[in-house]
N, C-alpha and C positions, 0 to 999 in steps of 0.2 A: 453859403449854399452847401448841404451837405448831398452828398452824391450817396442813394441807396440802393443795395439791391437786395430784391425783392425772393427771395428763394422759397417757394411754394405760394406764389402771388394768388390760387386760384380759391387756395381754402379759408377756412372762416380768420384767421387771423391775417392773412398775406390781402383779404377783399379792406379788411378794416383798416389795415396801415395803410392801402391805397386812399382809401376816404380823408384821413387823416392828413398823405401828401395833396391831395387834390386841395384841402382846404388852407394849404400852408404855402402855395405854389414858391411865396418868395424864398424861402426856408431849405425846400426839399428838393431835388429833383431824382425821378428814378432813370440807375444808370442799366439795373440788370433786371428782368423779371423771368422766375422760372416756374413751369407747371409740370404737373407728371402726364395728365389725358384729357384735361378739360381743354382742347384747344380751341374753342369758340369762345371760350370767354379769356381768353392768354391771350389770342387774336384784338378782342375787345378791348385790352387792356393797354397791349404795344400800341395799338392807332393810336390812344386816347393819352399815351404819357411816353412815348418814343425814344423807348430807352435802346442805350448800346447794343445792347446784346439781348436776346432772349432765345431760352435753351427747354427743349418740351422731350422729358427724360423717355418717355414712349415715344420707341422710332417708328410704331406705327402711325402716327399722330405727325412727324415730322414734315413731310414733303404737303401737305393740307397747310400746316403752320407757314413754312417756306413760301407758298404759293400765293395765302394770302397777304403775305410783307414782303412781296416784292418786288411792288411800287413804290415801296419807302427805302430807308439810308441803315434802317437795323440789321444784325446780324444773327442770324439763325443757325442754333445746333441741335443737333438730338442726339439722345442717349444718353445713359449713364454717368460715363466718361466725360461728357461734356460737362456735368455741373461742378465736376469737382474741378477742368478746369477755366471756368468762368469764376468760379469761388476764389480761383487765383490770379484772376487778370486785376489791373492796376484804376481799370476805369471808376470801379468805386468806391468808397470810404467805410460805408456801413451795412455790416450785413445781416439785414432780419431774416434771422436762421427761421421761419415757420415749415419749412417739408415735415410733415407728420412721420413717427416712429425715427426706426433704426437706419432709412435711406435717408434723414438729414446727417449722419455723422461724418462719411467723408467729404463732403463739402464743406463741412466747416470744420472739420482739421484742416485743410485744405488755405480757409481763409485765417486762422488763427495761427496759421504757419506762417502767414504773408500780411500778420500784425496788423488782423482790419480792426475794427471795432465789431465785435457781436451783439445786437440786442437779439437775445437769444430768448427762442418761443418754444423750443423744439427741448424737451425737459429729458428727453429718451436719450441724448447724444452724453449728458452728464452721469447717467445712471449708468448706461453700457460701458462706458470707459471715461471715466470723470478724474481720476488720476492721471491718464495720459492728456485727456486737453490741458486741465491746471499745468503740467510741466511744460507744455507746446507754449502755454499764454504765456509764461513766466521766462521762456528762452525770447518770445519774438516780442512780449510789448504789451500785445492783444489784451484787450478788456474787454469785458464780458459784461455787459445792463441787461438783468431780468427783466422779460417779458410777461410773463407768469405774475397777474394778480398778484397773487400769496407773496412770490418773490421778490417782486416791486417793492410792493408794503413792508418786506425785512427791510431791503437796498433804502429804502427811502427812510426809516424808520435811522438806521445808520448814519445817513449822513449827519456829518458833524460829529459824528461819536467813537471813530474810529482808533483814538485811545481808549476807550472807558470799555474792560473788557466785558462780555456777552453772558450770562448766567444761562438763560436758556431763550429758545426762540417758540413762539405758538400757533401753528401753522392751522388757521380755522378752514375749515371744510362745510359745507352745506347740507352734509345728508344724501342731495341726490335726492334721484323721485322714491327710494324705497326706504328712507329711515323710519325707524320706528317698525318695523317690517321684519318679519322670523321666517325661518325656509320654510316652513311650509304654504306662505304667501309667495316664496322668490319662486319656487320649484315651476310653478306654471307662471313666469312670468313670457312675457315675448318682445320682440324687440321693440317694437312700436310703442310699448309701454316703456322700455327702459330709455327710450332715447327723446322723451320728455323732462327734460332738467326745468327743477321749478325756478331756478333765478337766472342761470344764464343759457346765452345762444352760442352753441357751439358746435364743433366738428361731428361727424358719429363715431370718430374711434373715442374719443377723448370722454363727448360725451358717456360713453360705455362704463368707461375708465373710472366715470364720476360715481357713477350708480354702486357699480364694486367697492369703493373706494380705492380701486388702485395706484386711482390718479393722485389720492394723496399721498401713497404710498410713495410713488414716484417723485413725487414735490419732498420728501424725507429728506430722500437720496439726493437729490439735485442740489438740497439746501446745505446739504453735508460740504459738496466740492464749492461751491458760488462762496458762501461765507465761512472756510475753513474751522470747521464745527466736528465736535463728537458728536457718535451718533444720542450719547444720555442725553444731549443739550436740545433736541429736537421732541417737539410734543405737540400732540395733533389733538385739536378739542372741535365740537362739532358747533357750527353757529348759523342756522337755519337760513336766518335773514339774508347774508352775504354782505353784512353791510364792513364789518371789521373783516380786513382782508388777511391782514394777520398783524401779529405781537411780538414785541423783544423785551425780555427783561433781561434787565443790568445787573451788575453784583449788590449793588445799595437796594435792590427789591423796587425800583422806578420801573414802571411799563410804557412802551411807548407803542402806539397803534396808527394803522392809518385806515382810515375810511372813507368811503363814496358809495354809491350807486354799483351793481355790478357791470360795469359797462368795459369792455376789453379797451378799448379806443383809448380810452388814459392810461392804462399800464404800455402801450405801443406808443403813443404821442411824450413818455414821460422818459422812454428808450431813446428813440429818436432824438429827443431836443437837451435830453441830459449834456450841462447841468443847469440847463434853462426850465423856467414852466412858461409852458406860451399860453396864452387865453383860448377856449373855446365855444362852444354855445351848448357844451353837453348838459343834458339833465343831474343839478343840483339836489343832493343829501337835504332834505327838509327836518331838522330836528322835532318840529312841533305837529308832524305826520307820524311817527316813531312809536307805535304804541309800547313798543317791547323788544330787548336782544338778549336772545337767550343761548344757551353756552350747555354743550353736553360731553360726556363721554363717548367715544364711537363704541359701538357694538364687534367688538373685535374676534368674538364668536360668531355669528354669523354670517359679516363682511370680515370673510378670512385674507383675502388679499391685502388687508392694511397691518395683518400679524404677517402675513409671508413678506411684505416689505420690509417691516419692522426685523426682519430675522434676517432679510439679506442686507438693512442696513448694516446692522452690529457684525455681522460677518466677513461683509465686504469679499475681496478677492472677484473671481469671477459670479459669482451667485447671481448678484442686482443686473447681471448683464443675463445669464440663462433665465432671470424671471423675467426679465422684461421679453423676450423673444418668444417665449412661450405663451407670454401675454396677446400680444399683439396677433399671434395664430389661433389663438380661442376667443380674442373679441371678431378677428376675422370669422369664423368659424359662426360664432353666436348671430352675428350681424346677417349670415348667410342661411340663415336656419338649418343648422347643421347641430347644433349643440343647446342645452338648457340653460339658463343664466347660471345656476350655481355649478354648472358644468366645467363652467369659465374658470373657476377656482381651486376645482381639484382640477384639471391639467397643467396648472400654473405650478400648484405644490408636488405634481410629480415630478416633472420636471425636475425640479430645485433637488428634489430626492435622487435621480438617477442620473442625471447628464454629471461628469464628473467636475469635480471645485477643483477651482486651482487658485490657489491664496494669493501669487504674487502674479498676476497673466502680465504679457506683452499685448500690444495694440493684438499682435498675429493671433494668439490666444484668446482675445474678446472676438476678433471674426471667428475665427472656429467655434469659440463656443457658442456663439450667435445660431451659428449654421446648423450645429450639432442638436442647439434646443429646438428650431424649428422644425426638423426634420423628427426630434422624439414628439414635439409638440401636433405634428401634423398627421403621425402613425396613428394617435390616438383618437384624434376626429374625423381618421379614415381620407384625407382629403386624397 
C-alpha cells in the first residue's frame, strides 16, 4: 500500500490521480490532500478517502473546512505555512506535487528534503529553481517520476537505457487551439477562445500556457533538470494529433517513442505505480482509426514564448525563473480581461529584458527574483 499525498487535490490533475486512487483502492491510500479555495470540493474529497491531514492554503476558506471535518479523525490546517509543513510530516510516501505555478515550490523542497518520492505535476517548481531541487534530491534520496505527458514518455522511453547515452530528446506539442494562426488572427483573440485546447482537458493556467506555447517552453526547462540534458539536446516539433507524447534519440540514430490517447490518468497512474504498470479500463490507441501523424516546425515568430523559453533555457541563471513569474501574472492578467493574448508575450519578454539576471542565484535569489518579476510584471498590466 503506497501512502499519497495529494497537494493541489482540487485541480485538473490532483481530481484525476484521485479517480485513479479510487479505482486502485488496494494499491493506494491517500494520507494528505491539499486545496488553495475550492473548499466544497476538498470537503467532498476528505469525507470520501479520509486522509490524515488535510491543509486549504486560503485561511479564509479554513474554519468552513474545519467545521465541516469535525465529525471525523482528520486533521485540519490552513495557510501557507501549513503546506510546506504537511510536505514534511512522515504520514506519507508520495508526493503528487500538482499546486499549479510558483506556490507548489516550497512544499516540495520541503518534501525532497525529507526524501519522499515526487511524482511531480507542477513543471514551474523545476524551471524557477531546478538546480536547487536536483542538489536537495541528490543530498536526501528523493526521486522525482514525471507527471507531465511529454516527461512520462522521455522517463518511460529510458527505462532500461540508462547506459546507452541520449543524442537528443523531442518534446511534441500539439499547436493549441491557434496553430497555423498569425497575429493578426491572435490580436483579437479572447479567452474563451484560448482555453479551448483541441486534444486535452486541462487547467486554465496551463491550458493558456498551451495556446502560447509556453507550456512547452516550460517542458524545455524542466526536461533540462529531470534528465540532466544540455539545453542543444532538447527540441520541440509540433504533432497535432497528441498521439506521440514525445521521442528520444540515442547516439546510433534509434528513436524510441511512447504513445496513447491524450488522457492525463496514465501519465499520473504510471507515477504512482512506477515501476509497476497496473491494468485499467482507459480508452485504447486504435491503430486502424489512425488516418494520419503529422510532425511540424513551431512557429517561433509568432508564438514568441517558445523563443523566449528557448533563450532562458541556454542562458539559465535566474532568467527561466523571472520568465516564468512574469508568465503566470500575464496569463492571470489575460484570463481576467485585463490584457490581449499577444499581450501575454511582450510582458514576459520585458521582463526577461529589465528585472536583472543573475547567472549563479541562491534558492534566496530565485524568491527575490520571483517577487521582483511579479511586481515589474504587474506595473505593466496596471494590476
Amino acid at each position: 500500500m503506497k501512502r499519497i499525498g495529494v497537494f493541489g487535490s482540487t485541480g485538473s490533475i490532483g481530481t484525476q490521480a484521485l479517480e485513479v486512487i479510487r479505482a486502485n483502492p488496494e494499491l493506494f491510500s491517500v494520507e494528505v490532500l491539499t486545496a488553495h479555495s475550492q473548499d466544497e470540493l476538498l470537503i467532498k474529497q476528505a469525507l470520501e478517502f479520509d486522509p490524515n491531514v488535510v491543509v486549504v492554503s486560503d485561511e479564509t476558506k479554513y474554519e468552513a473546512v474545519k467545521k465541516a471535518l469535525s465529525g471525523t479523525s482528520i486533521k485540519v490546517f490552513g495557510g501557507e505555512a501549513a503546506l510546506e509543513e504537511a510536505a514534511a510530516m512522515d504520514t506519507y510516501d508520495i508526493m503528487l506535487a500538482a499546486i499549479v505555478g510558483y506556490a507548489g515550490l516550497k512544499p516540495t523542497l520541503q518534501a525532497i528534503e525529507h526524501g519522499k518520492v515526487i511524482a511531480l505535476a507542477n513543471k514551474e517548481t523545476l524551471v524557477v529553481a531546478g538546480d536547487i531541487m536536483v542538489q536537495k534530491a541528490r543530498a536526501s534520496g528523493a526521486a522525482m517520476i514525471p507527471v507531465d505527458s511529454e516527461h512520462s514518455a522521455i522517463f518511460q522511453c529510458l527505462v532500461g537505457e540508462m547506459r546507452n547515452p541520449i543524442d537528443k530528446i523531442i518534446l511534441t506539442a500539439s499547436g493549441g487551439p491557434f496553430r497555423g494562426k498569425k497575429p493578426n488572427f491572435l490580436v483579437n483573440v479572447k479567452k474563451d477562445h484560448a482555453l479551448q485546447h483541441p486534444n486535452w482537458t486541462m487547467g486554465a493556467k496551463i491550458t493558456i500556457d498551451s495556446a502560447t506555447l509556453m507550456n512547452k517552453g516550460l517542458e524545455m526547462i524542466e526536461a533540462k533538470w529531470l534528465f540532466g540534458l544540455r539545453a542543444d539536446q532538447i527540441e520541440v516539433v509540433i504533432h497535432p494529433q497528441s498521439i506521440i507524447h514525445s521521442m528520444v534519440q540515442f547516439q546510433d540514430g534509434s528513436i524510441k517513442a511512447q504513445m496513447g490517447l491524450p488522457d492525463m490518468k496514465l501519465p499520473i497512474q504510471y507515477a504512482l505505480s512506477f515501476p509497476q504498470r497496473i491494468p485499467n479500463n482507459f480508452t485504447r490507441f486504435d491503430f486502424k482509426k489512425a488516418n494520419t501523424l503529422q510532425f511540424e516546425e513551431p512557429d517561433l515568430r509568432t508564438f514568441r514564448n517558445l523563443a523566449l523559453a528557448t533563450e532562458a533555457l541556454h542562458k539559465g541563471g535566474n532568467l527561466p525563473c523571472i520568465m516564468n513569474a512574469a508568465n503566470e501574472i500575464a496569463v492571470w492578467a489575460f484570463l481576467h480581461n485585463r490584457i490581449g493574448f499577444l499581450d501575454m508575450m511582450a510582458i514576459v519578454e520585458k521582463a526577461m529584458e529589465k528585472v536583472t539576471f543573475i547567472e549563479k542565484p541562491t534558492l534566496e535569489d530565485y524568491f527575490e527574483s520571483d517577487a521582483v518579476a511579479r511586481e515589474f510584471a504587474a506595473e505593466m498590466v496596471k494590476l
